[in-house]
C-alpha positions as CSV (number, residue, x, y, z in Angstrom):
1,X,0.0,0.0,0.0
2,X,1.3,3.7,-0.7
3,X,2.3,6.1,2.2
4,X,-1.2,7.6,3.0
5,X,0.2,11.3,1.9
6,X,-2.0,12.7,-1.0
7,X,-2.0,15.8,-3.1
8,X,-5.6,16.0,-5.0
9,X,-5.3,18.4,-7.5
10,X,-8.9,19.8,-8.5
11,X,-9.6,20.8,-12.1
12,X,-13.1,22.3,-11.9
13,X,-11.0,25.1,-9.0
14,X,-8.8,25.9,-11.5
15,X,-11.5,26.6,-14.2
16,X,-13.2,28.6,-11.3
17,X,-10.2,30.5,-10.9
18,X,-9.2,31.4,-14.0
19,X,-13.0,32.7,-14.6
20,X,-12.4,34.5,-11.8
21,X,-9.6,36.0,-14.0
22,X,-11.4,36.9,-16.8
23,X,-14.1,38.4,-14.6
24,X,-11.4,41.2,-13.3
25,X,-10.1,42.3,-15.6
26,X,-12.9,42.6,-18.4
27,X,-11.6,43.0,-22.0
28,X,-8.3,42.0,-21.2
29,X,-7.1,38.4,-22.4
30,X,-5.3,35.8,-20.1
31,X,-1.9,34.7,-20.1
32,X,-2.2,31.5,-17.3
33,X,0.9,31.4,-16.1
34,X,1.9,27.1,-15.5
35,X,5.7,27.7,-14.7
36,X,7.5,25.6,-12.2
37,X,5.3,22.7,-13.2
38,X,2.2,24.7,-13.0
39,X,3.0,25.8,-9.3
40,X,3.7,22.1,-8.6
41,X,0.0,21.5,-10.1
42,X,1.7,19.2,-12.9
43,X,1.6,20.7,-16.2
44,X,-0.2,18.6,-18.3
45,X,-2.8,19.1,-15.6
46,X,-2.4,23.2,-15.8
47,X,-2.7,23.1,-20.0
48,X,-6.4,21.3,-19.1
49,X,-7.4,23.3,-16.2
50,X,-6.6,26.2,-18.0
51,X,-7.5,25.2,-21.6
52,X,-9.9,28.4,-21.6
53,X,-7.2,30.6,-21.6
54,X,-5.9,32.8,-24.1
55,X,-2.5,31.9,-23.7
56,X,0.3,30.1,-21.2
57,X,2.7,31.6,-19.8
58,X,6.3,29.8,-18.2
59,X,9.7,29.9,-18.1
60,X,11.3,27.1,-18.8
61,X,11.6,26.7,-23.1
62,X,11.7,22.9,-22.4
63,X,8.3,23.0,-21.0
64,X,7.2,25.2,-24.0
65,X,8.4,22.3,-26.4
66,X,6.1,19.9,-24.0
67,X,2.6,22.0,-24.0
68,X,3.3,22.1,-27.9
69,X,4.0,18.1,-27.6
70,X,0.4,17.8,-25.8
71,X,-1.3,19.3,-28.2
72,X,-1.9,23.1,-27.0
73,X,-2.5,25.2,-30.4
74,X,-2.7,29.0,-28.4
75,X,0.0,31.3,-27.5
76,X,2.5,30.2,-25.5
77,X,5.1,32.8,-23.7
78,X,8.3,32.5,-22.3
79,X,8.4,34.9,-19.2
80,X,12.0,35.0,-18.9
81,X,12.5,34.6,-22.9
82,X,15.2,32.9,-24.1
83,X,18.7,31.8,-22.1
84,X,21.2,31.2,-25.5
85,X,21.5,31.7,-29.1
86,X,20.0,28.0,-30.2
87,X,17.1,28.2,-27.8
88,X,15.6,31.1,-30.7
89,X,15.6,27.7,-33.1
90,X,13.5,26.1,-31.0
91,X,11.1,28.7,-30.2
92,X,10.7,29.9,-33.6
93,X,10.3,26.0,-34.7
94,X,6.8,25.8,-32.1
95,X,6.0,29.2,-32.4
96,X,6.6,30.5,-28.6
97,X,6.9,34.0,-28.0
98,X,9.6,35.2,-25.9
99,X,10.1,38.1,-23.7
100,X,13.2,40.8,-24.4
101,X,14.8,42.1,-21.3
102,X,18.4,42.9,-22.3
103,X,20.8,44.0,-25.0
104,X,22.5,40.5,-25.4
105,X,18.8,39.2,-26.2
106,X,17.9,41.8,-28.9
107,X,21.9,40.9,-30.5
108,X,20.9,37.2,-30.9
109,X,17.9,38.2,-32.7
110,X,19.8,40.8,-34.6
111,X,21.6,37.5,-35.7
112,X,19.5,35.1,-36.3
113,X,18.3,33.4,-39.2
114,X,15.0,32.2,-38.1
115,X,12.9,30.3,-40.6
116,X,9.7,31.8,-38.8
117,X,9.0,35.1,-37.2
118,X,9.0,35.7,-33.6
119,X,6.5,37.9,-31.7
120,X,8.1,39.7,-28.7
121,X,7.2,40.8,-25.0
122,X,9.6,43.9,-24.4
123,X,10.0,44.3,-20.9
124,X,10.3,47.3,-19.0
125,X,12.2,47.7,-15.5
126,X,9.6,50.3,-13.7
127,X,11.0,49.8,-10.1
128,X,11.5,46.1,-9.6
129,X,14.8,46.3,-10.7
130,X,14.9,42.6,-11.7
131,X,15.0,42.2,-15.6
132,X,13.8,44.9,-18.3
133,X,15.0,48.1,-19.9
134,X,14.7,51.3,-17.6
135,X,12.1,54.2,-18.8
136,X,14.7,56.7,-20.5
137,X,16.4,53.7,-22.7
138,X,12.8,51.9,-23.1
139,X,12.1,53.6,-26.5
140,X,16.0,52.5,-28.0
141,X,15.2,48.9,-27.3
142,X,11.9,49.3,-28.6
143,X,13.0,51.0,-32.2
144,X,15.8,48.0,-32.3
145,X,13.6,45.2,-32.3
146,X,10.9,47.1,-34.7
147,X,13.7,47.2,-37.3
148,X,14.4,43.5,-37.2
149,X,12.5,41.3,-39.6
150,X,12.4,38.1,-37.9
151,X,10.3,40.3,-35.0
152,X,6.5,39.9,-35.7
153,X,4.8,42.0,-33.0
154,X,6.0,43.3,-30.3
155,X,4.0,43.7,-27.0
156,X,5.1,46.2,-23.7
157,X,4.9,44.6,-20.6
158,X,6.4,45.0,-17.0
159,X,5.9,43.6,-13.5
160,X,4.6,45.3,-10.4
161,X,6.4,44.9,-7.4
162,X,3.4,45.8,-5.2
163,X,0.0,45.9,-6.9
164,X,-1.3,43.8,-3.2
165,X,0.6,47.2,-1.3
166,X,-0.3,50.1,-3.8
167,X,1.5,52.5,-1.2
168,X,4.3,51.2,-0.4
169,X,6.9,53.3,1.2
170,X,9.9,51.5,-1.2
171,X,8.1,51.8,-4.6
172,X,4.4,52.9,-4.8
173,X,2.2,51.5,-7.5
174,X,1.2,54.4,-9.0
175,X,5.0,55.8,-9.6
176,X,5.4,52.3,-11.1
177,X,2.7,53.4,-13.7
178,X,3.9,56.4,-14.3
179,X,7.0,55.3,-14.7
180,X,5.9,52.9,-17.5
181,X,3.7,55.1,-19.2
182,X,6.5,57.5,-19.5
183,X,8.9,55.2,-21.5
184,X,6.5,53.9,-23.7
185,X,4.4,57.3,-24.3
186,X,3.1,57.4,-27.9
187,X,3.9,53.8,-28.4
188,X,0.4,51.8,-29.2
189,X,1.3,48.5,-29.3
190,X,-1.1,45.8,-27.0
191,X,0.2,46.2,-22.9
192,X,0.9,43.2,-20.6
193,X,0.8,44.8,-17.2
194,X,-1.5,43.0,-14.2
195,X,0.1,40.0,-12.2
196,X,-2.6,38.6,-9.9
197,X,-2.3,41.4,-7.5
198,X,-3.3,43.5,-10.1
199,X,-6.1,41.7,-11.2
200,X,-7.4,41.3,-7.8
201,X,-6.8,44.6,-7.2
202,X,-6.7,46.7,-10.6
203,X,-5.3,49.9,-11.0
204,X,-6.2,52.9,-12.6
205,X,-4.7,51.7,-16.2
206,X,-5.2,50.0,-19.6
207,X,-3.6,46.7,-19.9
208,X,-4.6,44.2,-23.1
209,X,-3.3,41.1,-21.4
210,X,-2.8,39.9,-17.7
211,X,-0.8,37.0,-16.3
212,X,-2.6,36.0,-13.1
213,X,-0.3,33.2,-11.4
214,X,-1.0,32.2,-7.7
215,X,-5.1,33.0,-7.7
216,X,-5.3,30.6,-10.4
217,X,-4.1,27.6,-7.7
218,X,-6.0,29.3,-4.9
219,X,-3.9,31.5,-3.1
220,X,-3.5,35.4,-2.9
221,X,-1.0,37.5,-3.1
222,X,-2.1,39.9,-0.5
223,X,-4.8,41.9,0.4
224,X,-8.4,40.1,1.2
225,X,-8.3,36.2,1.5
226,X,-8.5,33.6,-1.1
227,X,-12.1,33.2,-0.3
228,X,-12.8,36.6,0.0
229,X,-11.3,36.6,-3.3
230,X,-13.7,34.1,-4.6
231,X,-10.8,31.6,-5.1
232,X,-11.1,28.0,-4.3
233,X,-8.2,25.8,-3.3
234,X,-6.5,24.1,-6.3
235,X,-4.1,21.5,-4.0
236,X,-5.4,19.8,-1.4
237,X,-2.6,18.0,0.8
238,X,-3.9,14.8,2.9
239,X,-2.4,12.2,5.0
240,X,-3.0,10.7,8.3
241,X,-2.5,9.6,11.7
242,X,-0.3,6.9,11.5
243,X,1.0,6.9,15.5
244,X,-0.4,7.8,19.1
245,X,1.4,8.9,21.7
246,X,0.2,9.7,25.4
247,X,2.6,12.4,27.4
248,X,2.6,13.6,30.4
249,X,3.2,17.7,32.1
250,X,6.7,18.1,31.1
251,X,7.2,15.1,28.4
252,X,9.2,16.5,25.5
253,X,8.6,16.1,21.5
254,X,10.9,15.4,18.6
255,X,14.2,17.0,17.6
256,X,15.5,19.9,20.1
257,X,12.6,19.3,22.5
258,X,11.2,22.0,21.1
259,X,7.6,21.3,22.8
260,X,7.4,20.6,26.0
261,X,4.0,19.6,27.5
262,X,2.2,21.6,29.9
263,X,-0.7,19.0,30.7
264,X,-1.2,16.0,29.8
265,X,-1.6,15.1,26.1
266,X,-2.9,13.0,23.3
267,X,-0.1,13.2,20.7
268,X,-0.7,11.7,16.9
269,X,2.0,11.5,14.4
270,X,1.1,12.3,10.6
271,X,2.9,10.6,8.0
272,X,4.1,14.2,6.1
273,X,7.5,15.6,6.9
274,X,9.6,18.4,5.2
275,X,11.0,15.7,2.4
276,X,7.4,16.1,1.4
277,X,7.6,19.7,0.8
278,X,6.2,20.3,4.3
279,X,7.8,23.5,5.7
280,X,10.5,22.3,8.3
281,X,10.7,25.7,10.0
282,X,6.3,25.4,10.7
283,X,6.8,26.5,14.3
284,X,4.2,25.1,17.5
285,X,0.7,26.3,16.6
286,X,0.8,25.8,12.7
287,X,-2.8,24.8,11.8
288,X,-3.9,21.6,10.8
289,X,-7.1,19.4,10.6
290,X,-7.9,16.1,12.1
291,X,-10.6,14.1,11.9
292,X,-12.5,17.4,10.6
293,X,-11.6,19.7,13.5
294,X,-9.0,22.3,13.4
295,X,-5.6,21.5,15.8
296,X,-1.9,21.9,15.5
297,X,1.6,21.1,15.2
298,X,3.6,20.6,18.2
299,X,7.3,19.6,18.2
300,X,9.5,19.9,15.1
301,X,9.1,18.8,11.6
302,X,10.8,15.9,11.0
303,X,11.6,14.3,7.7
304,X,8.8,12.2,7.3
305,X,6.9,13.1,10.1
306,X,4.6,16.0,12.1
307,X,3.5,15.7,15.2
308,X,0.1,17.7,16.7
309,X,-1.6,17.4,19.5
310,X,-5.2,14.9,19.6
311,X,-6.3,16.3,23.3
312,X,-9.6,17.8,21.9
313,X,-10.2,15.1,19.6
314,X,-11.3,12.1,21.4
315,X,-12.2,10.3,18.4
316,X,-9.1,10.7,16.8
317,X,-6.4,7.6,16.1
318,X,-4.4,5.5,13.8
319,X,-5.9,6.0,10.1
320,X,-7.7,9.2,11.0
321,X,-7.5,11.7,8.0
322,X,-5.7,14.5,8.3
323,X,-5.9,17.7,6.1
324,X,-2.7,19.4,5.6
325,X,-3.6,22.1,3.5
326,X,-6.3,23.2,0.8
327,X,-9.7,22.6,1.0
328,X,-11.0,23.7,4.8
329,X,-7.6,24.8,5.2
330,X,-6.2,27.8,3.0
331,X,-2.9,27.4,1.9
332,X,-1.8,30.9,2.8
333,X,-2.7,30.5,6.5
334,X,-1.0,27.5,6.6
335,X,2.3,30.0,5.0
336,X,1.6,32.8,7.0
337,X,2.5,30.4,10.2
338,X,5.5,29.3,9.0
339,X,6.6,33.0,7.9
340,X,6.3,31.9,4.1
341,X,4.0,32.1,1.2
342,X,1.7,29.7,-0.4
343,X,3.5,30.2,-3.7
344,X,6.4,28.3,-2.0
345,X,4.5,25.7,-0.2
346,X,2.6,24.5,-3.5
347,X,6.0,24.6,-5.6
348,X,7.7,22.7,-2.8
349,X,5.4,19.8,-3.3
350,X,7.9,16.4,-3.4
351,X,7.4,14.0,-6.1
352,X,7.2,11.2,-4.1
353,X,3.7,12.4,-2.6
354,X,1.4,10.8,-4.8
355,X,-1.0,13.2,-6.4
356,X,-4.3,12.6,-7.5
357,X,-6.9,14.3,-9.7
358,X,-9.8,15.6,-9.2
359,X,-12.6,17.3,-11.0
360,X,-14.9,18.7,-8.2
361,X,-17.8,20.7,-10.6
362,X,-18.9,22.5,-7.7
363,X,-19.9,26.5,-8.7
C-alpha cells in the first residue's frame, strides 16, 4: 500500500479561478501562467485546467516544447524569454513568444536566421529592478527590435512589485505606472501589465493582457483572502495519523525538545515531513485538521513526520485523516504560520507524494 500522503489536484477550482480571472479584468485576455510545473499542479494538468485561456505563460523553453507536444495550439510565452542563441531555433520552430529584457537578447535576434518570425514581449524595468530596460532607454530597445525582420509583434509589458501594497513606502504603485507610461508614451502596441495582484486589485490603467499566477491555484498574493477573493483551493494535501502517543506535564517532542507539554496530552503522528515539501521551520501552533476539527503542530518537523496534539479530539487515532492544506484549510494560513507564502509551499510539493486528480464541478 502507498504512504497515506496525498496531493488531490482539482480541475473544476482551477477553471473557477481562472474565470475569476477573466471576470477582473474585463476585455483584457489571459496569459495563465503554469511555470514551475504549473506551481507544482503538474503541467499537463495546468494546459487542461486552463485550456480556456488565451495563452500560457512559463519559463522554462523545455516545457514550452512539452505543452506544444500535448497538443496546445494557443500562445505560449516564455516569461524570462530565451537563455542562449540555439534556444531562438527552438522557439521559432513551435511558435513560442519570448520576452526581451536585455541587450545580449535583442543581438541574438539581430543574428538570427529564423525560418519563422518571432512575436516579442519587451520588458520594461519600472521599479523592480529585476530584468527589463529602464524608462529613458525603453524607446531605443523598442525602435531596435521594430527594425528587425524576424520580429512579428512586439507587445510592452512590465511587473509590479506591489500591486497587493499600492503604497508602499519603497516603490508605490502608482510611480510604477507612471514610470511605464512615461517610457512607452506614444507607443500603441497591446500592454501586458497585471500579475494577480493587479487583477485582484486593478489599477487605474489599460492593460490588453494579464498573467494572473498564484489566484489561479488558490492563493492570494495579498490583500483580502482567497475566499474573500472568490478563489477555491487548487491542492489539497492529505495524509493521516499513523501513530499515538500519550505524554505527560513536562514530556518533551521530537528534535530539540522543542515542545514541551504543559498537561497531559494526546499526541498523533502524521505521516508528512519536510521531504514532502512540508515547511520544516512550521513552528508550534501551525494549523492543521484532524478528523474534521481544526488543531496543531507541536514539536519539530521531522523528515517524514509531524507531530500535533489529539487532546480535543477524542475520536481521533491511527488512520484518522488529516488535512494538511487546501480545502478547509487555505494554503496561505497555513504559510503565513510558518513565515512563508503559499507560492512556496505549493511549488515545494515532493514528487514522491502521490497526487491525485480531481474534478470537483462544484460552482
Amino acid at each position: 500500500m502507498p504512504r497515506p500522503i496525498t496531493a488531490a489536484i482539482d480541475l473544476a477550482a482551477m477553471r473557477h479561478n481562472l474565470a475569476v480571472a477573466k471576470n477582473r479584468a474585463p476585455g483584457a485576455r489571459v496569459w495563465a501562467v503554469v511555470k514551475a510545473n504549473a506551481y507544482g499542479h503538474g503541467l499537463e494538468r495546468g494546459m487542461r485546467g486552463f485550456s480556456e485561456a488565451d495563452g500560457l505563460a512559463l519559463i522554462e523553453v523545455e516545457g514550452a516544447v512539452s505543452l506544444r507536444e500535448m497538443g496546445w495550439k494557443k500562445p505560449i510565452l516564455l516569461l524570462e524569454g530565451f537563455f542562449e542563441f540555439a534556444d531562438l531555433n527552438v522557439v521559432a520552430e513551435h511558435d513560442v513568444q519570448v520576452a526581451v529584457h536585455c541587450d545580449e537578447q535583442i543581438a541574438m535576434i539581430e543574428r538570427a536566421r529564423l525560418a519563422m518570425p518571432i512575436d516579442v514581449h519587451l520588458k520594461m524595468n519600472s521599479g523592480m529592478n529585476r530584468l527589463g530596460f529602464k524608462p529613458d532607454v525603453y524607446r531605443d530597445a523598442y525602435a531596435r527590435l521594430r527594425n528587425i525582420p524576424a520580429v512579428r509583434s512586439l507587445t510592452l509589458m512590465t511587473h509590479f512589485a506591489n500591486a497587493d501594497d499600492t503604497d508602499n513606502p519603497g516603490l508605490p504603485l502608482a510611480e510604477q505606472i507612471r514610470r511605464f507610461q512615461a517610457g512607452a508614451a506614444g507607443l500603441t502596441d497591446e500592454r501586458s501589465l497585471f500579475n494577480s495582484a493587479a487583477d485582484l486589485m486593478p489599477p487605474d490603467v489599460h492593460t490588453d493582457w494579464v498573467r494572473p499566477g498564484i489566484m489561479l491555484y488558490g492563493g492570494t498574493p495579498g490583500g483580502k483572502s482567497a475566499e474573500e477573493f472568490g478563489l477555491r483551493p487548487a491542492m489539497t494535501l492529505t495524509s493521516e495519523i499513523i501513530g499515538v502517543q500519550s505524554v505527560e506535564s513536562g514530556d518533551a517532542l521530537g528534535y530539540g525538545s522543542r515542545f514541551i507539554a504543559g498537561k497531559p496530552m494526546k499526541i498523533g503522528v502524521v505521516a508528512c515531513g519536510y521531504a514532502d515539501g512540508y515547511p520544516r521551520h512550521a513552528p508550534n501552533g501551525t494549523p492543521v485538521i484532524v478528523e474534521g476539527r481544526r488543531t496543531q503542530i507541536v514539536g519539530r518537523v521531522s523528515m517524514d513526520m509531524i507531530t500535533v496534539d489529539l487532546s480535543d479530539i477524542p475520536g481521533a487515532a491511527i488512520g484518522s485523516k488529516v488535512i494538511l492544506w487546501g480545502e478547509g484549510l487555505p494554503i496561505d494560513e497555513v504559510a503565513n504560520a510558518a513565515g512563508t507564502i503559499g507560492y512556496e509551499l505549493m511549488c515545494a510539493l515532493a514528487p514522491r507524494v502521490r497526487t491525485v486528480e480531481r474534478n470537483d464541478a462544484r460552482q
